[in-house]
N, C-alpha and C positions, 0 to 999 in steps of 0.2 A: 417666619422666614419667607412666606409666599410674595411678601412687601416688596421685598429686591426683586420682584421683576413685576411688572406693568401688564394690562391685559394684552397689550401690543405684541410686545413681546412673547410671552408665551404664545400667544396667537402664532408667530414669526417662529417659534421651535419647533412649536407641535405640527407645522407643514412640513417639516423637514422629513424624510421618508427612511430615514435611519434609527437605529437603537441608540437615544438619547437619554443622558442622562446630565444636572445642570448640579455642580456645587459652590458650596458659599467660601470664601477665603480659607475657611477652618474644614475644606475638606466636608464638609457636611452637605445630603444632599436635602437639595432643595424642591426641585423638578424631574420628571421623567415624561418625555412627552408619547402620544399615542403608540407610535409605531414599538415599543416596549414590551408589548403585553404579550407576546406570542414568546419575546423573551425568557420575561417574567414567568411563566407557566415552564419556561425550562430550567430556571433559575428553585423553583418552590421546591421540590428534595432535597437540597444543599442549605438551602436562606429559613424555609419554613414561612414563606413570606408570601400572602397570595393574590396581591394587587400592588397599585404603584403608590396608594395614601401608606402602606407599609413601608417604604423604601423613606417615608419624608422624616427629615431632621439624625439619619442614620450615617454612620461616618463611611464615607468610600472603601477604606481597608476592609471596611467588613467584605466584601465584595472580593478580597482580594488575598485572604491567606493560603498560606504564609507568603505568595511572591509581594507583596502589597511593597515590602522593604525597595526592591528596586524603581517601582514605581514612584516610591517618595523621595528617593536620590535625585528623580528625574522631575519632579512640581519643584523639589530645593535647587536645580541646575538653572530653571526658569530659562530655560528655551522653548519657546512656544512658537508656530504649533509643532506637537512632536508625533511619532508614531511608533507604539512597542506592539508586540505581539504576546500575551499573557495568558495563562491558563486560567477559570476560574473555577475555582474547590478541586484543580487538579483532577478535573470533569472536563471541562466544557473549555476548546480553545478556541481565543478572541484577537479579532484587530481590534486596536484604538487608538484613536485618533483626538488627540486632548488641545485644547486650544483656551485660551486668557484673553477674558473680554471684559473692559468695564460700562456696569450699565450706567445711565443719566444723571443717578446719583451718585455718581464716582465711586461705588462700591465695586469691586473686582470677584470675578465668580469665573468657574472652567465649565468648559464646554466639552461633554466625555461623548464621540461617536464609539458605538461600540459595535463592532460585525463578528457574528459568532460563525465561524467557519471550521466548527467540530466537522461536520457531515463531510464538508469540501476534504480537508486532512485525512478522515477514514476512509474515501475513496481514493484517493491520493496515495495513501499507506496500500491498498486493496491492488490497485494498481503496480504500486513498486512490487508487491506480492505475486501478481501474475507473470509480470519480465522476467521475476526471478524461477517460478515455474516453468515458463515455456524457454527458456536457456535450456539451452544442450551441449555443454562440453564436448570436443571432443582431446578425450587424454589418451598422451605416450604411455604403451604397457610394459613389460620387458623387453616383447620382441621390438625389433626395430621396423618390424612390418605390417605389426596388429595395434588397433588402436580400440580403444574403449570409448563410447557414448555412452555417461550412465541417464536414465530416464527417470522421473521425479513427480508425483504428483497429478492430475488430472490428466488423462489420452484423449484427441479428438482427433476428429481426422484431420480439421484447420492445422491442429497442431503438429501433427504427423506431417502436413506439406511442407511444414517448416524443416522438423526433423529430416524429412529426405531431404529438403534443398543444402540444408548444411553440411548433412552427411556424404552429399555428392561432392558438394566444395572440397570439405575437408580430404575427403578421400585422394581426391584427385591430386590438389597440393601437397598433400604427404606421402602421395603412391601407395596407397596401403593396401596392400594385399588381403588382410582382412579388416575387420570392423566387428567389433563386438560390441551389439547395442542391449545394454540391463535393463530388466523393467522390474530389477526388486525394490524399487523405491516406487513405483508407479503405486497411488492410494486409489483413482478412479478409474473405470472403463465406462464411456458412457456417450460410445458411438457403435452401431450394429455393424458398421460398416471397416470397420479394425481389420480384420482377418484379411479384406482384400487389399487394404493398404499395406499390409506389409510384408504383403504377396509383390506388390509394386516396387516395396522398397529395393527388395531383393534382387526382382530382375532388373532395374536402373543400376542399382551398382556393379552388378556382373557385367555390364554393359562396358564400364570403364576402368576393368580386371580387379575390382574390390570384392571377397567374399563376405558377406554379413554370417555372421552367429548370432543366434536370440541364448541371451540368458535372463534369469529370473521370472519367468513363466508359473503364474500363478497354479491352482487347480483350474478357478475358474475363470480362469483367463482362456488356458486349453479347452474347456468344454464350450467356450463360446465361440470359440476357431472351429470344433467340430461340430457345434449346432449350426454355425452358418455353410457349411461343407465345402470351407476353405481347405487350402493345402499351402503351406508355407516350404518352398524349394529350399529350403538350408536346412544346417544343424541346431535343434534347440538342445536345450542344458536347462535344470535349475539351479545353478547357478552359476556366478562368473569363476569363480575357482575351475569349475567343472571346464567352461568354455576357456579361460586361459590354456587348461592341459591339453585341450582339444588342440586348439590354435600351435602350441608349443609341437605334439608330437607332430602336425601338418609339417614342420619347418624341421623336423629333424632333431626335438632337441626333446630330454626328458627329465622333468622334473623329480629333483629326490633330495632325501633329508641328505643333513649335513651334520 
C-alpha cells in the first residue's frame, strides 16, 4: 500500500506540522506522517497501538467508534474539503480537517488533518466553571426591601471585589434596605485577608442605606474572623432562615405557622 505514494510525496506530508494521517479509497490507512507520534502515545490506552507501522493497512473507523457512522455519511456526501469535530474512544476530542487528493497514478486517497484540542475544551469547560462560581445573584426574598446574595464555592478577596461591586450596584437599583449575603454554599476560604473585606463590605453599603446580614458562617470560618482580630459591624446568623426572621422582625413583621 506504501506504492500509492512516491518518496516525493511522502517527503511533501511529513513537512507538514500537523497530526496527519493518509488513506487509500477503501478507507484504509496508508501513511501517518512525523508530527503523529506525540498523538499516537495519546492514542495507545484506547488503540493498544504503539507507533505508526501499527496504524498501516488498519481501516479509519477503527479510530472512530462508535461516532465513525457520521463521518462515513460525510466521505459518502463527497464534499471535500470538509471539517467535523469528533470525539475519539469518547476520550480525546478532535478537529478534522479531510481533504480528496489524487496522486500521479490516478489513484484517489484522503488526506485526514487531525488537531486534538482535548486540553483546549477542559480549560474552556474550567473556565465556563469559574463564571459560573464567581456569579452572585442577587434574589428578591419576601420582604420587598431585603434581598438575598447567595455565595458559592471558592472566597478570595479578587472575588469579594467583585461581590461588593455588584452588591453596591444591586443594592442601589433596588433601594434595598438590607442584603443578606450566605456563605453556606461557600466550599473554600483561602485568602487571610477575608475578615477585613467584609468588614469593608459592610461599611460601603451602609454608606448607601443598605444593611448587610452575614448568614451561613461556618465554625471555621468564625475562628478565622477572630484569629485575624477582625470585627464584622453587622448581624451574623448561621443560617438564612435565621437571617430572614432577623430581617422580617426589623420591618415589623413576624413569621409563624399556618
Amino acid at each position: 500500500m506504501d506504492s500509492i505514494l512516491d518518496q516525493s510525496q511522502m517527503t511533501l506530508l511529513n513537512a507538514i506540522g500537523e497530526n496527519l494521517f493518509v488513506c487509500d479509497e477503501n478507507y484504509q490507512i496508508i501513511m501517518l506522517n512525523d508530527n503523529t507520534n506525540q498523538l499516537i502515545n495519546r492514542l495507545k490506552p484506547y488503540t493498544g497501538l504503539a507507533n505508526k507501522d501499527d496504524y498501516i493497512g488498519r481501516s479509519l473507523w477503527e479510530l472512530y467508534p462508535p461516532e465513525g457512522n457520521g463521518l462515513k455519511e460525510a466521505f459518502k456526501a463527497g464534499h471535500f474539503p470538509f471539517e467535523a469535530r469528533v470525539s475519539l474512544f469518547q476520550k480525546l476530542i478532535t478537529e478534522i480537517t479531510i481533504n480528496k487528493w489524487q496522486t500521479d497514478s490516478g489513484q484517489e486517497i484522503y488526506i485526514i488533518i487531525l488537531k486534538d484540542i482535548t486540553h483546549y475544551e477542559e480549560e474552556l469547560h474550567k473556565g465556563y466553571a469559574l463564571l459560573e462560581e464567581l456569579y452572585a445573584p442577587v434574589i428578591q426574598t419576601i420582604l420587598d426591601n431585603t434581598f438575598l446574595m447567595p455565595i458559592t464555592g471558592t472566597l478570595t478577596k479578587e472575588r469579594l471585589d467583585k461581590i461588593m461591586e455588584m452588591a453596591l450596584f444591586e443594592s442601589a437599583k433596588r433601594q434595598a434596605d438590607y442584603l443578606i449575603i450566605d456563605f453556606t454554599g461557600m466550599t473554600v476560604l483561602n485568602d487571610d485577608n477575608i475578615a477585613m473585606e467584609l468588614e469593608t463590605i459592610c461599611r460601603s453599603l451602609n454608606l448607601i442605606g443598605t444593611t448587610v446580614i452575614y448568614s451561613g458562617l461556618t465554625a471555621n470560618f468564625v475562628k478565622q474572623i477572630i484569629g485575624q482580630g477582625a470585627s464584622i459591624p453587622t448581624e451574623t446568623f448561621a443560617s438564612f432562615r435565621q437571617a430572614i426572621r432577623y430581617a422580617c422582625k426589623k420591618n415589623g413583621y413576624k413569621l409563624v405557622h399556618i
